[in-house]
C-alpha positions as CSV (number, residue, x, y, z in Angstrom):
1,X,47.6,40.2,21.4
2,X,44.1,39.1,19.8
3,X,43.7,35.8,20.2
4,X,43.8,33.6,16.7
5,X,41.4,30.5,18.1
6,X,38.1,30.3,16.6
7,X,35.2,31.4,18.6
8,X,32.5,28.8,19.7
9,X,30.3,27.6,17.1
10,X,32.5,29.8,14.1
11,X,33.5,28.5,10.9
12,X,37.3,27.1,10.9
13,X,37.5,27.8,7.7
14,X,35.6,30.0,5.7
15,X,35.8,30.8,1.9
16,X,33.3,32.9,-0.1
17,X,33.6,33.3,-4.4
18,X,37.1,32.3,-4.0
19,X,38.7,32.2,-7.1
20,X,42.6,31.5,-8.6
21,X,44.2,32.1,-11.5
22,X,47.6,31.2,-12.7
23,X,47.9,33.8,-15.8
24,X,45.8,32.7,-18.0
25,X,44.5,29.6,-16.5
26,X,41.7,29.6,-14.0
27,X,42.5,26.8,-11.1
28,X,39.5,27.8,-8.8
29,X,36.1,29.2,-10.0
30,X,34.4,31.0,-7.1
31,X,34.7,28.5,-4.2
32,X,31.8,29.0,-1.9
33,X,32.6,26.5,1.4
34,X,32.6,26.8,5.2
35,X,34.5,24.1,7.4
36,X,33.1,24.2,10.9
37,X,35.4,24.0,14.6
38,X,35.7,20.6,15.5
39,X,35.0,18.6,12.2
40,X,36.9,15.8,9.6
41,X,36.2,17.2,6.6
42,X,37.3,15.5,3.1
43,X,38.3,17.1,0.0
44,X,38.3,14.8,-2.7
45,X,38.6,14.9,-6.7
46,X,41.1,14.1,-9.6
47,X,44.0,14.9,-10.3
48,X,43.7,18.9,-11.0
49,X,40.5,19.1,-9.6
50,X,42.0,21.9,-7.4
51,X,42.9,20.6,-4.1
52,X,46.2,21.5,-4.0
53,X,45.5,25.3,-4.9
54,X,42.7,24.8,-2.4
55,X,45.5,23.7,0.4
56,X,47.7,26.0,-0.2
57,X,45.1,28.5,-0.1
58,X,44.1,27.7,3.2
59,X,47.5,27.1,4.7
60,X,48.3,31.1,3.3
61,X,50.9,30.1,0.6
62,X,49.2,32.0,-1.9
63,X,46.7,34.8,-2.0
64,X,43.3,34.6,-3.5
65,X,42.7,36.3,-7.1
66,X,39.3,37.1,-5.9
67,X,36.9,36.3,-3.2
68,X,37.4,36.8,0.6
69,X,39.6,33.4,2.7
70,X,39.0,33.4,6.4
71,X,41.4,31.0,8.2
72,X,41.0,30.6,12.1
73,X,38.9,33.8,11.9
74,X,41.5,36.2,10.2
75,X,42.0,37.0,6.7
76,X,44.9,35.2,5.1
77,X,46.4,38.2,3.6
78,X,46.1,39.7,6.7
79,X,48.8,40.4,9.5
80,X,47.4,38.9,12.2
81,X,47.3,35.7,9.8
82,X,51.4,35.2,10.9
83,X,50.2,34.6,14.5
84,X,47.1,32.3,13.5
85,X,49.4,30.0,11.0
86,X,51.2,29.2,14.2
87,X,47.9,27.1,15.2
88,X,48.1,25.2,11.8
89,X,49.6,21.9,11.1
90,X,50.3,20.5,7.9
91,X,51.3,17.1,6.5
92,X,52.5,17.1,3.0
93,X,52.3,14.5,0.3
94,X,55.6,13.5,0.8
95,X,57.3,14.5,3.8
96,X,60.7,15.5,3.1
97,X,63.3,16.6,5.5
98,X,67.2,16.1,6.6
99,X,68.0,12.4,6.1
100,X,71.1,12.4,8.2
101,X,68.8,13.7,11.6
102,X,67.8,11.3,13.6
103,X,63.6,11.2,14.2
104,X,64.1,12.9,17.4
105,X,66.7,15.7,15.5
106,X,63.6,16.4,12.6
107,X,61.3,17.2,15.7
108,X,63.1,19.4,17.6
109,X,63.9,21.3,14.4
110,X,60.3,21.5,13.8
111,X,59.5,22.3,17.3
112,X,62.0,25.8,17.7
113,X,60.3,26.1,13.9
114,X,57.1,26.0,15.5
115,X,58.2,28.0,19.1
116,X,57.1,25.1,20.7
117,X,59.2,23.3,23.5
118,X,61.3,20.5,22.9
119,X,59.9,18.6,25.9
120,X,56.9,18.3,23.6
121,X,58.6,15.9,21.7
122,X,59.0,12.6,23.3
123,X,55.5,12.3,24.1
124,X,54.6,12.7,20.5
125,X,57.0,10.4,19.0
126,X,55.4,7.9,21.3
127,X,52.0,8.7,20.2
128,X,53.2,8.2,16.9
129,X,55.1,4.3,17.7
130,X,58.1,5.9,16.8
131,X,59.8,6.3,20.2
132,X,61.8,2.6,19.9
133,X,63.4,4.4,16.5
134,X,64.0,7.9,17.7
135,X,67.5,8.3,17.9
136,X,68.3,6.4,14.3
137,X,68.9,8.3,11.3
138,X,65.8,9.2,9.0
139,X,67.6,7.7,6.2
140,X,67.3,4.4,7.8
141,X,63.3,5.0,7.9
142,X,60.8,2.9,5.9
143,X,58.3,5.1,3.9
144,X,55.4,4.4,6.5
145,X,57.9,5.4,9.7
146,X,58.4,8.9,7.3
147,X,54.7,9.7,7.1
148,X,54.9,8.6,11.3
149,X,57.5,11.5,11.5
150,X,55.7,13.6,9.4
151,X,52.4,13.7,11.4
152,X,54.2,13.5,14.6
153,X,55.4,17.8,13.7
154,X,52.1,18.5,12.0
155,X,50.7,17.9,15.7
156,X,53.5,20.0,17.3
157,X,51.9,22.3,19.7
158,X,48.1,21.4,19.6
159,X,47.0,22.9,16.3
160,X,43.7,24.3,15.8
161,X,43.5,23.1,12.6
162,X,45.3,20.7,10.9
163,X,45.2,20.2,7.0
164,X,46.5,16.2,6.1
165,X,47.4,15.7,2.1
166,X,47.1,11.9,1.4
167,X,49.0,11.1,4.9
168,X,48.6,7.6,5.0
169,X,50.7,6.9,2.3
170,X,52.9,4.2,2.9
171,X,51.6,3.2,5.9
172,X,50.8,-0.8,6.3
173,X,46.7,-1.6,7.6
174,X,47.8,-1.2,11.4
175,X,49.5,2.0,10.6
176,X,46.1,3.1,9.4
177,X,44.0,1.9,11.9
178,X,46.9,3.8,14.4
179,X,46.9,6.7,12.1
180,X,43.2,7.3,12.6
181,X,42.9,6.4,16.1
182,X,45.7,9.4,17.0
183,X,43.1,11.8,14.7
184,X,40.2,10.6,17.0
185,X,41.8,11.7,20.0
186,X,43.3,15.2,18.3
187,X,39.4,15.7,17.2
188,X,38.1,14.8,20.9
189,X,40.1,18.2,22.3
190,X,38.3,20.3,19.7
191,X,40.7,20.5,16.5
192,X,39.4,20.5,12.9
193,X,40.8,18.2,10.4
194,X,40.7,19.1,7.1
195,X,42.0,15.7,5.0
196,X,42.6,14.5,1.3
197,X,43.0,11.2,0.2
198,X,42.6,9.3,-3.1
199,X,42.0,6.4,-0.9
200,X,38.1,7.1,-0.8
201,X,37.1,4.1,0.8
202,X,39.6,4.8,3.6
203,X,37.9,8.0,4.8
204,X,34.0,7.4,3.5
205,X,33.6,6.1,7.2
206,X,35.7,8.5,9.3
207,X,34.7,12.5,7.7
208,X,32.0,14.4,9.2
209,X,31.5,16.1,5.4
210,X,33.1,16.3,2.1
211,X,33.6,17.8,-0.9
212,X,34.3,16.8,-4.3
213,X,36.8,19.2,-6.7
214,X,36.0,18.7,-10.5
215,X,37.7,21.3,-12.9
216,X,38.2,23.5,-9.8
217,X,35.2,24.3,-8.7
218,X,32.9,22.2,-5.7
219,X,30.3,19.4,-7.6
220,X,29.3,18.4,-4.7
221,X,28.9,18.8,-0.5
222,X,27.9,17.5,2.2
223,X,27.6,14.2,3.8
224,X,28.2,10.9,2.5
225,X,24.0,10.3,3.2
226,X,22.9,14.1,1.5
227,X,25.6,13.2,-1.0
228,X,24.1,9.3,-1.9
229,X,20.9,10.8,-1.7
230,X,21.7,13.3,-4.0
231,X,22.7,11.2,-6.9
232,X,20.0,8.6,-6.3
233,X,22.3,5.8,-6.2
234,X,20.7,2.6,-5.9
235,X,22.0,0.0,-3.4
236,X,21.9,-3.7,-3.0
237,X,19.8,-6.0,-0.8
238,X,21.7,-9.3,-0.8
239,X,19.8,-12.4,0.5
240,X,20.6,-15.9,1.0
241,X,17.3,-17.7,0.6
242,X,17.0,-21.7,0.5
243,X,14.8,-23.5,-2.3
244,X,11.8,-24.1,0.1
245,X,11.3,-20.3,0.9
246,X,12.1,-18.9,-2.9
247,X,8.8,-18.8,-4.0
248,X,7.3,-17.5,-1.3
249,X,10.0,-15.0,-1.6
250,X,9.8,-14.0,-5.0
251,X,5.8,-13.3,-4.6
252,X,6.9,-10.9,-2.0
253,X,9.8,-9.4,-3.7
254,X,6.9,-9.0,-6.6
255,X,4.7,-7.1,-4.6
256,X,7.0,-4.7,-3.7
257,X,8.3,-4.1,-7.3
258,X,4.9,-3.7,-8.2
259,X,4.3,-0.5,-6.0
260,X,4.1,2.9,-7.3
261,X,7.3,4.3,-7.2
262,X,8.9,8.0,-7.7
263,X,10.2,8.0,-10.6
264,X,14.0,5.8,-9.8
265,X,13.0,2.6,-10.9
266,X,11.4,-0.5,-9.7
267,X,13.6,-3.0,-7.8
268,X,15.1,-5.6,-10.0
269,X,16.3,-9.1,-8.9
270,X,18.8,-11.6,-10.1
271,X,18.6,-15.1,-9.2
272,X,21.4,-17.5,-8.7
273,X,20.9,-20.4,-6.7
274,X,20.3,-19.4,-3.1
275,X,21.5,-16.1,-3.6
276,X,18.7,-12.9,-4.2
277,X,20.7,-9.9,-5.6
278,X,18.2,-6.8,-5.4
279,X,19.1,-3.3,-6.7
280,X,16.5,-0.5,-5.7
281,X,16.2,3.1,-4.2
282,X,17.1,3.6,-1.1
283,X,13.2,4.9,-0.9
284,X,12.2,1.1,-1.4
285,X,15.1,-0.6,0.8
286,X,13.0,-1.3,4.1
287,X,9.9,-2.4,1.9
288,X,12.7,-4.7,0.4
289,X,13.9,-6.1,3.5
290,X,11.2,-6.2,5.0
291,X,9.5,-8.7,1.8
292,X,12.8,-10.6,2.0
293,X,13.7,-11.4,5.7
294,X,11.2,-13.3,6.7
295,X,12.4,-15.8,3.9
296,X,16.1,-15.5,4.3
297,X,18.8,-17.0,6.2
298,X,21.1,-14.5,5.6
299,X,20.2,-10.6,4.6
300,X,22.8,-7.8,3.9
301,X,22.7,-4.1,2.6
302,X,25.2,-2.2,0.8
303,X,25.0,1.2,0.7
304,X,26.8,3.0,-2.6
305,X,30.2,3.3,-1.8
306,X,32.1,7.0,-2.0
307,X,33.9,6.0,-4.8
308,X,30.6,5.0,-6.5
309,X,29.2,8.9,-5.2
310,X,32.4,10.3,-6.5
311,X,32.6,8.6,-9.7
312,X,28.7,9.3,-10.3
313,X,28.9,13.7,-9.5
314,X,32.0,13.3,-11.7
315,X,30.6,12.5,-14.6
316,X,27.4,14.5,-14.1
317,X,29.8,17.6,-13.6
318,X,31.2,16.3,-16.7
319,X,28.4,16.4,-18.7
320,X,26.4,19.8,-17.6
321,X,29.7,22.1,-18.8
């Protein structure tokens, strides 16, 4: 049997002028995107941006309209797809399954599903803090305990690749923080993660890469950094400066403003009682700090947020078509 794991070093996933139509409506435009072995990658966008056709794409539910799709190094219309789908996991939206099984029931269903052994079981519904509520009916399960169950089968037999549609969904702040910690430790042994959340804030911190969807086709790639950097976003310098050391401050902060620049702007500064708010390009942030610090007794930086990244290649998408 040819073995469906990616080789060192290959692409995961790998799509090239992938497109999807629906009759006469056009849901992908000639996707271009390769997701490498072993990273958290996030696919983000609106609401019929295309993630969803994307997904099931991927997971082999439907067959490109044009283009070539590469899963786990086979062809998804291919054959020897039905033995590399077996090394995919996949957590819907809204996990759904028999109400009157108990948690353990759903998993060993999922498990002879999935040709995996039962005796697999007990140490994922641990890993998931679902042990203590095993053996009680689903029906009896809160929303965030469902979306425990539901990861617990997408990780059913050590997937190579596991594709995660808005899983934290009902889960409480621990639950996250639990949530995430499990998808460290699946990452560590070398699977790739491949996860969509409208929750940007939630994942800006924990992908390796991302892309955002607009009208079905990729606005943007790369990594939260390339992607800031690509919009030239300008971030904040907050300083807390006492009365004494504000003028000395400001004819620092002046100097700086004062510099040639490239084109973004000069920093800008609002004033209000000991607090400095600066907004500049990141190309001027250390010249920033470095006129403010001396002054302050309290400094911070914040970097433009992935919903600020998201929201700003939205509307220049928007506005080039």
């Amino acid at each position: 049997m040819t073995s469906t794991h990616v080789e060192p070093g290959g692409a995961a996933v790998s799509l090239a002028g992938v497109g999807q139509r629906f009759g006469a409506v056009t849901a992908l435009h000639e996707v271009t995107l390769d997701i490498a072995r072993g990273e958290m990658f996030g696919l983000i966008g609106h609401n019929g941006a295309g993630k969803s056709t994307l997904f099931k794409l991927m997971l082999g539910l439907i067959t490109p309209s044009s283009g070539t799709l590469h899963v786990l190094g086979q062809p998804t219309g291919a054959p020897a797809f039905r033995q590399a789908r077996r090394r995919i996991g996949y957590l819907p939206e809204n996990f759904v399954t028999y109400d009157n099984l108990s948690g353990r029931e759903v998993l060993h269903l999922f498990a002879d599903l999935k040709r995996v052994p039962r005796t697999a079981c007990p140490a994922l519904l641990e890993q998931v803090g679902l042990a203590g509520a095993a053996d009680r009916p689903v029906h009896g399960y809160s929303k965030g305990m469902r979306q425990r169950l539901g990861l617990a089968q997408a990780l059913l037999g050590e997937p190579d690749l596991i594709f995660l549609d808005e899983p934290t969904n009902g889960l409480d702040p621990q639950g996250i923080a639990d949530f995430y910690a499990i998808l460290r430790a699946v990452r560590a042994r070398g699977a790739t993660i491949v996860i969509t959340s409208h929750i940007l804030a939630e994942i800006q911190d924990r992908v390796d890469r991302l892309v955002i969807m607009h009208g079905g086709r990729i606005a943007a790639q790369g990594t939260l950094a390339q992607l800031r950097s690509g919009m030239a976003l300008r971030l904040g310098v907050v300083a807390t400066i006492a009365e004494p050391d504000q003028a000395a401050a400001l004819v620092a902060f002046a100097a700086v403003a004062a510099l040639p620049g490239d084109g973004s702007g000069a920093p800008t500064l609002e004033r209000e009682g000991t607090r400095f708010d600066v907004r500049c390009a990141a190309a001027d942030k250390l010249a920033v700090l470095a006129a403010l610090l001396p002054h302050a007794r309290d400094i911070a930086l914040h970097e433009p947020t992935l919903e600020q990244v998201f929201l700003g290649y939205g509307g220049a998408y928007a506005g080039s078509h």
